[in-house]
N, C-alpha and C positions, 0 to 999 in steps of 0.2 A: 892540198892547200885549200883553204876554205873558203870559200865567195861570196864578194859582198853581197847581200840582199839588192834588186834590183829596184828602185823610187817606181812608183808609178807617177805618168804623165797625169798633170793638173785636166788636160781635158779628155782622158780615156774613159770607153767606160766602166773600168776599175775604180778610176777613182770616182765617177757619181756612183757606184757599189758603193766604198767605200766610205763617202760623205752620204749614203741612206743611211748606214748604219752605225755613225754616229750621228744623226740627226736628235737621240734621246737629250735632253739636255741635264748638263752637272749638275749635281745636287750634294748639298754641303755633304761632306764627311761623318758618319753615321756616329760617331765621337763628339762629335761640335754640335753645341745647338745655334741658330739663329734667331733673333727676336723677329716677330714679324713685321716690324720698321723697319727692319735691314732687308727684306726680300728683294724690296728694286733693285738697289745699288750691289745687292748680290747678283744678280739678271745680267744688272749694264758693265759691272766688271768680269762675269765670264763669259761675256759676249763681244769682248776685246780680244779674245783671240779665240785660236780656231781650238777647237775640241780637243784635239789632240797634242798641242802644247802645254797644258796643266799636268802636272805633276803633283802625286800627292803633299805636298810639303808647301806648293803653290796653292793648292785650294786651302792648306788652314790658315794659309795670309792672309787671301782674297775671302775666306770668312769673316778674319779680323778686321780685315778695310773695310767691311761692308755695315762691320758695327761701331765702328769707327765713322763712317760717312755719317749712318743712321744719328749717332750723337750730335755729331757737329750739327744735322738738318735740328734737332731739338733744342741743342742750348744754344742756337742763333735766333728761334723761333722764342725761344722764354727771355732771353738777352731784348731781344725789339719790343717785349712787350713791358718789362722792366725798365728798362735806358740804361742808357751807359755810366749813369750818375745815382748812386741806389744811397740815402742816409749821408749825402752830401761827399761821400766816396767812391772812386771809381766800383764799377758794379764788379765785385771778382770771379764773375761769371765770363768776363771776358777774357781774364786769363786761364782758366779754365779752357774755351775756345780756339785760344791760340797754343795752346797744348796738345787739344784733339787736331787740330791743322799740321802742324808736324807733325805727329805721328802719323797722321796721311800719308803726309809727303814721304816719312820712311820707309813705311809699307809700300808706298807706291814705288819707290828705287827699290827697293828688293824684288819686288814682282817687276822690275825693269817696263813700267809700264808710264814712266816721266815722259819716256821718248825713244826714238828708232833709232839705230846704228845706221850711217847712210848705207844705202845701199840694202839691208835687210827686211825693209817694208818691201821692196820691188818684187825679192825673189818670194815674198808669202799671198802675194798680192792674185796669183792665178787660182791659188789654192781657196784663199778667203772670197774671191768671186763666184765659183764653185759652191761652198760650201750655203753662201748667200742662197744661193740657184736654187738649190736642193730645198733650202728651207722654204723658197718663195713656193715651188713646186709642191712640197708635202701641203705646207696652207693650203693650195689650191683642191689640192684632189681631196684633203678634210674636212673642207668649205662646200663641195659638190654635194658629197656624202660618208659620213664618218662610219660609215659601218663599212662602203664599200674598201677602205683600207683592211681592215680587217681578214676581207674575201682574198685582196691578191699576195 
C-alpha cells in the first residue's frame, strides 16, 4: 500500500530548508510578457501567497491581473486629467474603466484571491509567518554582505 507523503511542521527545520529554498521569487512565465508598468502589481499579487500555492495556469492570471491593474492605474490617471465631462459628454474613458475594474474583479475570483474560506487563512497562517522570517533573515544576511551569501 502506498504512503501518504509526510507534511512537514511549519516550525522544523525542514521547513526553514525548505522556505530557503523557495526564497527565489516568481517570475512571469517565459511565454508572457509583462509591460514594465505592471512589475508592482505583479510583486504585490505574488506576494499574496506563499510560493508554493501558484500553479502554472495561476501565474498566467496573476500576469493578466497585473496588466490589468497596470491599466486601470493609467486610464484613472488620464480620466483626472481630462474629467469626466470631455465635448460636453460623459468622458468614454470612464467606461472603459469600469470594464478594466470587472475584469479585476474576475481575475481576482479565479485566482480566489476576493477572500478566505473561514477557517483557511488560520491553517496557512504558520506557514506564511515562516516564510515572512526566512525572507526578513535572507535581507538581513544580504544587507551585512552580499557576497558572504555566496560563500555559505
Amino acid at each position: 500500500m502506498k504512503q501518504a507523503a509526510r507534511r512537514i511542521r511549519s516550525d522544523s527545520v525542514g521547513a526553514v530548508v525548505a522556505a530557503a529554498k523557495t526564497r527565489a521569487p516568481l517570475d512571469v512565465p517565459p511565454h508572457l510578457t509583462l509591460k514594465p508598468s505592471a512589475r508592482p502589481y505583479w510583486s504585490a499579487i505574488i506576494g499574496a501567497r506563499l510560493r508554493d500555492e501558484w500553479t502554472e495556469v495561476d501565474l498566467v492570471i496573476a500576469c493578466q491581473l497585473a496588466e490589468c491593474q497596470a491599466a486601470i492605474e493609467a486610464e484613472a490617471a488620464t480620466l483626472d486629467q481630462e474629467g469626466a465631462i470631455v465635448a460636453g459628454k460623459a468622458n468614454p474613458r470612464a467606461t472603459i474603466l469600469d470594464l478594466l475594474s470587472k475584469r479585476q474583479m474576475a481575475l481576482m475570483r479565479t485566482l480566489r484571491m476576493g477572500g478566505v474560506a473561514a477557517g483557511r487563512r488560520e491553517a496557512l497562517e504558520p506557514a506564511r509567518r515562516l516564510e515572512q522570517r526566512m525572507k526578513a533573515e535572507m535581507q538581513a544576511l544580504f544587507d551585512e554582505d552580499p557576497h558572504e551569501l555566496i560563500a555559505r
